[in-house]
N, C-alpha and C positions, 0 to 999 in steps of 0.2 A: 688607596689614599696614602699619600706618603707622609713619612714622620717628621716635615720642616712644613706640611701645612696644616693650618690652623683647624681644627674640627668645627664644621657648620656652626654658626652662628643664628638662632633664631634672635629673627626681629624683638618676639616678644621676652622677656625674662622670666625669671622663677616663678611667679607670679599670675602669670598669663598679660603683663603689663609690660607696655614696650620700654625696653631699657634708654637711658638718658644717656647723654654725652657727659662727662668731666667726672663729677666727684667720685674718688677712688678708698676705698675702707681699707684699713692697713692688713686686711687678707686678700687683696689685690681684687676685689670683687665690685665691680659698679654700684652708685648707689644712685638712687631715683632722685634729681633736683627737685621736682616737685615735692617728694616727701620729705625733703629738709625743709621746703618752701612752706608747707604745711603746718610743721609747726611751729613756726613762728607766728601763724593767725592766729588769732584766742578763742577759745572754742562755741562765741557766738558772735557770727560777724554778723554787722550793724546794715540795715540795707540803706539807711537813712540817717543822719548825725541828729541828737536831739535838737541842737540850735535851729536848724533845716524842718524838722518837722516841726516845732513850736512857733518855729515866728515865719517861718514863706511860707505862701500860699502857691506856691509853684509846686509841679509833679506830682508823682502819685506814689498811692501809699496801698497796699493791700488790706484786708478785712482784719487781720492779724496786727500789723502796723496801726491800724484806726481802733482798734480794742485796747493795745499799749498804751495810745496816746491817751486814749479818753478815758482810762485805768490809772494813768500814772496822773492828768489831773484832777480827778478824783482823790486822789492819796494825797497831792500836793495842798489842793483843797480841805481838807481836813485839817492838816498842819496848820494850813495860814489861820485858819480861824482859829487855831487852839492857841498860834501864839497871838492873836490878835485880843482875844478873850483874857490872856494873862496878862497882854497890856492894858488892857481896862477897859478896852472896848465893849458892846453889849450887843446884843437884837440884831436889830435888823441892820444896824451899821457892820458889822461884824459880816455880814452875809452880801451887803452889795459891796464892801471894799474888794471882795474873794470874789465874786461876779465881776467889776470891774476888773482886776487884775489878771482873771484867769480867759476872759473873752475873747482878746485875739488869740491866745493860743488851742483854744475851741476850734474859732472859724478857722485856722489855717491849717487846721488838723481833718474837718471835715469837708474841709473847699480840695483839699488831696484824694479825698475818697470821691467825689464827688468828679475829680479828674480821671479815676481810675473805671469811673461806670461812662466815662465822654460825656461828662453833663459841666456845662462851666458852674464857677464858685458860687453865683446868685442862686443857684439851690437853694445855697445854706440858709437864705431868711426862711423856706418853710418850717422851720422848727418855731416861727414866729408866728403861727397860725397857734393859734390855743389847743391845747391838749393833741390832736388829731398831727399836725403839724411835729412834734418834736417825734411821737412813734412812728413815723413816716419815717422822720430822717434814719431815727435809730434803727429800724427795720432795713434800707434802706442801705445805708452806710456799713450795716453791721451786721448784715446777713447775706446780700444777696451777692455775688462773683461780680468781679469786675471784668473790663473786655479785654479777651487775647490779643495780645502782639502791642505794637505801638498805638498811637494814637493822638490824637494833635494836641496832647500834652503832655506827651514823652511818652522813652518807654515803658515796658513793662516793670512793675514793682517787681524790686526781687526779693523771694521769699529769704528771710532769717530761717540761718544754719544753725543748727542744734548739735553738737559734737563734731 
């Protein structure tokens, strides 16, 4: 090997990860775009924007995403009545204005889960059968895997990144 050419270059870098093209660290060493690209993500990206999950009934949501949903209006639910309760509201007003309020973003939270098992949105009236009807849904929605790969109402949910 002669002293004007360059010593083998592996594909891959320090690492065992293939090295990137461009960005250069000022000890003249490559750096991985991707891991400059990295962190500028935050460290839970979003698989679904909340607007998108609370008010469309479009796509699909995973078991994780249907727990969020119906967790975060549970907690939303609570609020509204306590400040409804400070407004001077009482009973049973207090309970169906949070029922009226929180209803579409129910249904469009479980008509997604409901897309994620390839069952269309009219599912969701079985939670209107008494008693027997709502532990379906939640059984249902909230336990059992939804179907691999796509489906005729879109792709696969993508799971939420943790770190």
């Amino acid at each position: 090997m002669s002293s004007s050419s360059a010593p083998y270059a592996s594909p891959l870098g320090a690492h065992g990860l293939p090295e990137s093209r461009g960005a250069v660290s000022p000890s003249g060493k490559q750096i991985r775009q991707d891991l400059l690209a990295a962190e500028a993500v935050p460290p839970i990206a979003e698989a679904m924007p909340p607007g998108q999950l609370f008010f469309s009934a479009k796509g699909r949501i995973s078991r994780r995403g249907f727990w969020g949903g119906m967790l975060g209006l549970a907690a939303l639910g609570v609020v509204l009545a306590a400040l409804l309760n400070i407004a001077g509201f009482r009973g049973e007003r207090v309970e169906g204005l949070v029922n009226l309020l929180l209803a579409w973003p129910a249904f469009a939270v479980s008509a997604k889960r409901w897309h994620d098992r390839d069952r269309s949105a009219w599912w969701v009236l079985v939670a209107l059968v008494p008693v027997v009807g709502f532990l379906w849904l939640l059984v249902v929605n909230g336990l059992l895997p939804g179907m691999k790969g796509d489906n005729r109402f879109g792709p696969q949910p993508q799971h939420i990144r943790l770190g």
